[in-house]
FISE-309547 format. One record per atom (N, C-alpha, C): residue number from 1; residue in one letter; atom name; x, y, z. Coordinates in steps of 0.001 Angstrom, whole numbers, plus 500000, padded with zeros to 6 digits. Example, Ala and Ser with C-alpha at 12.3 -4.5 7.8 and 13.67 -1.06 7.14 Angstrom:
<sites>
 num residu atome      u      v      w
   1      a     N 513190 494310 507800
   1      a    CA 512300 495500 507800
   1      a     C 513200 496700 507800
   2      s     N 512850 497750 507080
   2      s    CA 513670 498940 507140
   2      s     C 512900 500030 507870
</sites>
This chain:
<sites>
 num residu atome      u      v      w
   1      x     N 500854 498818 500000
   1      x    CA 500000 500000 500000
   1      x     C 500897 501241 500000
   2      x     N 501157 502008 498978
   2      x    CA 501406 503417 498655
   2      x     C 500920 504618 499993
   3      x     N 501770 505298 500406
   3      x    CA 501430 506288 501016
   3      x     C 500204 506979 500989
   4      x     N 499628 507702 499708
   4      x    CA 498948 508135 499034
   4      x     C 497044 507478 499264
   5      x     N 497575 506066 499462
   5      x    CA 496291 505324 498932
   5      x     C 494979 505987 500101
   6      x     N 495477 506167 501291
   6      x    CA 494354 506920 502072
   6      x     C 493349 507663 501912
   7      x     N 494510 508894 501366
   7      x    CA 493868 509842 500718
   7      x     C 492578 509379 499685
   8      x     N 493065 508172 498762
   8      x    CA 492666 508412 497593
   8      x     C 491421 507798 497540
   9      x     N 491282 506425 498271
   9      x    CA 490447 505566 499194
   9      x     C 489238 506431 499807
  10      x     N 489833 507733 500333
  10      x    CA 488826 508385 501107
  10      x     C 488349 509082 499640
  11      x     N 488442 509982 498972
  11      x    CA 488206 510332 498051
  11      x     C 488564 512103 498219
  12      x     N 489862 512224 499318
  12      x    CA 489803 513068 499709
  12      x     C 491341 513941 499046
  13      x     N 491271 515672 498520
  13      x    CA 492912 515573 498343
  13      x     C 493801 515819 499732
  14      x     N 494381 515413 499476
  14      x    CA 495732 515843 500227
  14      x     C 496514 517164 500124
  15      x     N 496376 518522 501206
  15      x    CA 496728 519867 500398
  15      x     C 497839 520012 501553
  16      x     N 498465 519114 502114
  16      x    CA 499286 519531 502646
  16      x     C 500582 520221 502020
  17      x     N 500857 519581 500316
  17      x    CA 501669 520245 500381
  17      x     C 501683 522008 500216
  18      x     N 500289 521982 499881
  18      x    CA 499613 523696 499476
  18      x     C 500064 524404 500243
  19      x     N 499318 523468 501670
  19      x    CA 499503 524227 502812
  19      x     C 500873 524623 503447
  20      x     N 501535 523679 503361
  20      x    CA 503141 524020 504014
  20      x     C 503570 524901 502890
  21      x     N 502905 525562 501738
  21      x    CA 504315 526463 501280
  21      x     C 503340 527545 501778
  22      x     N 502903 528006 502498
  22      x    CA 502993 529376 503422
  22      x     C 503414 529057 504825
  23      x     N 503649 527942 504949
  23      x    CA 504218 526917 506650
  23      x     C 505363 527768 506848
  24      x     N 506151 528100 508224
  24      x    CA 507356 528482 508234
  24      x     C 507585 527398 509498
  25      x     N 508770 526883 509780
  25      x    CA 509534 526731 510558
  25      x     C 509310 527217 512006
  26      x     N 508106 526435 512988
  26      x    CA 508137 527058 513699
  26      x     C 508527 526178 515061
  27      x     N 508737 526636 516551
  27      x    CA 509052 526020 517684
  27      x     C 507844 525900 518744
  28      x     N 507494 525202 519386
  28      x    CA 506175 525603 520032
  28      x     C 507050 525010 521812
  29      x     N 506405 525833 522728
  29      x    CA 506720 525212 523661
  29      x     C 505608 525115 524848
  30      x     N 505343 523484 525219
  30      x    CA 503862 523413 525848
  30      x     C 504638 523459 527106
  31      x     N 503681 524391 528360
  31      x    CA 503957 524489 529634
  31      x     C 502960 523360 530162
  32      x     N 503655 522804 531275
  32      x    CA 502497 521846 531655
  32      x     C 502518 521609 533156
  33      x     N 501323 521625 533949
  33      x    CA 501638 521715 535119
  33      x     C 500521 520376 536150
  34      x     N 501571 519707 536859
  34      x    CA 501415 518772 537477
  34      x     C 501536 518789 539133
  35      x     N 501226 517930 539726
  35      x    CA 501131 518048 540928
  35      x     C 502120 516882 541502
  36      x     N 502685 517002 542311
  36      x    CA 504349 516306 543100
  36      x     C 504338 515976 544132
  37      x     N 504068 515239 545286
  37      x    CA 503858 515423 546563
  37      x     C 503245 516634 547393
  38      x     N 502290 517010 546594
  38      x    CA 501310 518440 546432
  38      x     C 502255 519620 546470
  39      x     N 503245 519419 545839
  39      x    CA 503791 520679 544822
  39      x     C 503177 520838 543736
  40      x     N 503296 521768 542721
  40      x    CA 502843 522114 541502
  40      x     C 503904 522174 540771
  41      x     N 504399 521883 539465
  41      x    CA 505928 521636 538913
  41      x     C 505698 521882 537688
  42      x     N 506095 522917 536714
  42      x    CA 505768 523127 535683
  42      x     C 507146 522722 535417
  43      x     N 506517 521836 533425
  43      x    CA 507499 521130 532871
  43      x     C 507124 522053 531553
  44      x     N 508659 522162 530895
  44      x    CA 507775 522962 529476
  44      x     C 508390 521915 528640
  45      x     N 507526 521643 526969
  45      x    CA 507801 520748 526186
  45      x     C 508324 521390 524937
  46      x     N 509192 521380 524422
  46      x    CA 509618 521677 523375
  46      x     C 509642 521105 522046
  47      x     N 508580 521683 520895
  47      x    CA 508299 521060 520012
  47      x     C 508306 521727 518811
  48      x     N 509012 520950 517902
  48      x    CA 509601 521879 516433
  48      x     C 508883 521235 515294
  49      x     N 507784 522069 514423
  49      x    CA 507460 521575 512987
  49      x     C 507732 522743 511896
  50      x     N 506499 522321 511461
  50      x    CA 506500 523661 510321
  50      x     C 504422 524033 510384
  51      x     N 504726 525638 510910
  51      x    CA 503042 525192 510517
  51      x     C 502968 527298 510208
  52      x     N 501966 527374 510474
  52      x    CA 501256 528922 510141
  52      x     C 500516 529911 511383
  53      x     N 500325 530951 511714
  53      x    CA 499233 531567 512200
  53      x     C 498900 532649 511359
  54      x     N 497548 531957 511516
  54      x    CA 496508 533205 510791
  54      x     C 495680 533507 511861
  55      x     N 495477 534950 511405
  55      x    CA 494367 535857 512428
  55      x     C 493028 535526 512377
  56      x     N 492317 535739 513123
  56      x    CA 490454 535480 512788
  56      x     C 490222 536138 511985
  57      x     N 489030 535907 511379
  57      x    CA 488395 537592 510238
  57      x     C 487194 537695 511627
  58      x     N 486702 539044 511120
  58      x    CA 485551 539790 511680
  58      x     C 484616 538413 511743
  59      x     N 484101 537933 510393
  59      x    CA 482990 537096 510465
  59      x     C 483549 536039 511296
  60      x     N 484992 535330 511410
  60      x    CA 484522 534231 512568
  60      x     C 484766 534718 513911
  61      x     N 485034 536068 514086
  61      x    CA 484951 536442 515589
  61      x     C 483341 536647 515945
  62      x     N 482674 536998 514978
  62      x    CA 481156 536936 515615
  62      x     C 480506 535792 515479
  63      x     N 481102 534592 515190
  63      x    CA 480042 533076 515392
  63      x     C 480562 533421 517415
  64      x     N 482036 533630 517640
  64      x    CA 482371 533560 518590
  64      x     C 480832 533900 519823
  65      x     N 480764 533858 521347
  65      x    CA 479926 534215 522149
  65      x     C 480515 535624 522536
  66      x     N 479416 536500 522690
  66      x    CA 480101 537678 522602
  66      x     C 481337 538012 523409
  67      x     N 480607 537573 525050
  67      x    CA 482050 538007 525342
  67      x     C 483525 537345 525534
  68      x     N 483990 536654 524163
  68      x    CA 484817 535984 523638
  68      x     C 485069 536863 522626
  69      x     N 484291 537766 522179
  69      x    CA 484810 538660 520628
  69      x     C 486278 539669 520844
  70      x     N 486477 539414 521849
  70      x    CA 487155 541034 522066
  70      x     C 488948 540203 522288
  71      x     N 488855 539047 522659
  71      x    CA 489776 537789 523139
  71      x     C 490725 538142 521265
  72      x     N 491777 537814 521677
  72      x    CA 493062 537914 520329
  72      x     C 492906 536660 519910
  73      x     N 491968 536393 518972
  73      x    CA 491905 534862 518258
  73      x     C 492812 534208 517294
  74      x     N 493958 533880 517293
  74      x    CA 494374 532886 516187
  74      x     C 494032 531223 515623
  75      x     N 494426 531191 514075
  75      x    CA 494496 529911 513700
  75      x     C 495557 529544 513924
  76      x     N 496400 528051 514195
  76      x    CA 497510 527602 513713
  76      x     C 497180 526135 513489
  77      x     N 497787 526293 512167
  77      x    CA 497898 525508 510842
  77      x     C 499162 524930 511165
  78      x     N 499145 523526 511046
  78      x    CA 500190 522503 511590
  78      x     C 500175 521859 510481
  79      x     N 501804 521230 510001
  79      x    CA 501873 520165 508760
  79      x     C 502419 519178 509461
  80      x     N 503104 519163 510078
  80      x    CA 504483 518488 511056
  80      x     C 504989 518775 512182
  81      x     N 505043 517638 512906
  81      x    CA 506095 518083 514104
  81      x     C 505933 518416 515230
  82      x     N 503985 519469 515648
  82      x    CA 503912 519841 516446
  82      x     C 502318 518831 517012
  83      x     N 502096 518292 518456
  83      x    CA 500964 517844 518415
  83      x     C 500576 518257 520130
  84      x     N 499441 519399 519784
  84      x    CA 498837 519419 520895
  84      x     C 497818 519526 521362
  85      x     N 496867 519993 522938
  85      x    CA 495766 519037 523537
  85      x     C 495068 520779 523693
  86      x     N 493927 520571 523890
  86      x    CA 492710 521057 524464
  86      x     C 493366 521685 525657
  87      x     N 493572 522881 525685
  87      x    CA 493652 523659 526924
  87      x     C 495205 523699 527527
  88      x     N 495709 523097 526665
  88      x    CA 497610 523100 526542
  88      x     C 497408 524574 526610
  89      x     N 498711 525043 527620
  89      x    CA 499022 526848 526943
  89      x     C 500577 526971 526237
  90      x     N 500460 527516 525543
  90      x    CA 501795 527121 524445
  90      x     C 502335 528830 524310
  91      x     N 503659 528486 523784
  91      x    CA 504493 530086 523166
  91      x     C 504566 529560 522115
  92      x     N 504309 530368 520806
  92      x    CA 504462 530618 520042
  92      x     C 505214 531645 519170
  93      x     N 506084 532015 518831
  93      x    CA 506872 533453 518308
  93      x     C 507037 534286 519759
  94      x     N 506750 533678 520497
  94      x    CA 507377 535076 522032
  94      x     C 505952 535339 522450
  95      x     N 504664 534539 521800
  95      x    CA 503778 535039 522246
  95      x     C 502682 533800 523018
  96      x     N 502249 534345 523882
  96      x    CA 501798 532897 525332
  96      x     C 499817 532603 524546
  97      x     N 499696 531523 524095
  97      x    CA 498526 531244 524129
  97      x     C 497948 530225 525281
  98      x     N 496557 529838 524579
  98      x    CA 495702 528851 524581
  98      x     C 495062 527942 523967
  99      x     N 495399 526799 523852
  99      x    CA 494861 525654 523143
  99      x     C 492930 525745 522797
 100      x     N 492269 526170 522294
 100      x    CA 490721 526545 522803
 100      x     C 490477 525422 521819
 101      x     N 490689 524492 520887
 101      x    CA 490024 523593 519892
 101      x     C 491287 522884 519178
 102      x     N 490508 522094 518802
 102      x    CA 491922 521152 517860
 102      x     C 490671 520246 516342
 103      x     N 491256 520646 515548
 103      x    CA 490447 520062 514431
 103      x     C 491609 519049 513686
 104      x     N 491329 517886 513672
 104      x    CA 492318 516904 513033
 104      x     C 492315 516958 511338
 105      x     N 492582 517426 510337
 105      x    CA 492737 517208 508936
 105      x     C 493494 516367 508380
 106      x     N 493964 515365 509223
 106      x    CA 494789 514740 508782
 106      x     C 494894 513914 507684
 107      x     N 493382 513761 506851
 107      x    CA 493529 512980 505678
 107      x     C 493423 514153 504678
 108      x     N 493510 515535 505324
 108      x    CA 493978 516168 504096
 108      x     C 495750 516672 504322
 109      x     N 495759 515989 505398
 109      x    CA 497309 516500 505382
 109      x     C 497974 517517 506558
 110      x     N 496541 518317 507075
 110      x    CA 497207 518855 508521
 110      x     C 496496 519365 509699
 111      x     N 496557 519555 510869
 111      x    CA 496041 519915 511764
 111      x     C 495428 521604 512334
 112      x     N 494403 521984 512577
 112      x    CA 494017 523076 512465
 112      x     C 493789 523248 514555
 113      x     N 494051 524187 514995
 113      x    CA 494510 524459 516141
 113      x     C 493946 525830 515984
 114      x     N 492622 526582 516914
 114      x    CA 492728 527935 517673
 114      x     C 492818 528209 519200
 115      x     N 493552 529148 518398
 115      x    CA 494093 529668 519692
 115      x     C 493487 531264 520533
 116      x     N 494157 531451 521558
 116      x    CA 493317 532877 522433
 116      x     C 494692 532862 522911
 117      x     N 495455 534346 522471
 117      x    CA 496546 535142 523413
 117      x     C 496181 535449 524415
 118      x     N 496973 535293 525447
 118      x    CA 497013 535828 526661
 118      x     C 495886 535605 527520
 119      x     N 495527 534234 527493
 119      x    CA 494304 533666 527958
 119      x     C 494876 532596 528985
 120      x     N 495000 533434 530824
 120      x    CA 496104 532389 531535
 120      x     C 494865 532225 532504
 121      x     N 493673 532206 532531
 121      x    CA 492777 531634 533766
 121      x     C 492838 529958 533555
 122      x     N 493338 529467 534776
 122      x    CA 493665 527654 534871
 122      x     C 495147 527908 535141
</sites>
């Protein structure tokens, strides 16, 4: 069985490579915090692919609940490399998010991730 055949089986394309040529090279690092003999111990994870952030538009900040509209919404567009959870808080470019959704594309080739800057309640 050919790499490919998934895709083709599903009847679905594959745009990853579309997608990775606006991908850059990016580092993600997940903070994660656990409990130790009832300490709290943050571990950070360091994780390198290639993926994208795009900004919200107007129209999908208003499916948002309102008072979520005003929140710094990004996409990030994953091809490789990076895999993370529901409510992970991650750096991205120097900048601290929130994991708020995870959409799997993987039979088209990549993972769709939004995010909320500077969103540290938890």
């Amino acid at each position: 069985m050919n790499p490919i055949s998934p895709y083709v089986s599903a009847g679905l394309p594959n745009v990853a490579n579309a997608v990775a040529g606006y991908c850059l090279p990016i580092t993600v690092k997940r903070l994660t915090k656990t409990l130790v003999n009832g300490d709290l111990v943050e571990t950070e994870d360091v994780q390198s692919g290639r993926g994208a952030i795009q900004p919200f538009t107007a129209s999908q900040l208003m499916i948002k609940p309102e008072g979520q509209r005003t929140w710094v919404w990004e996409a990030l567009y994953v091809v490789s490399g990076v895999d993370l959870s529901l409510d992970d808080v991650v750096t991205i470019f120097d900048r601290d998010f929130r994991v708020m959704s995870k959409r799997d594309f993987t039979l088209y080739g990549y993972i769709k991730y939004e995010l909320v800057e500077g969103y540290t309640n938890g």
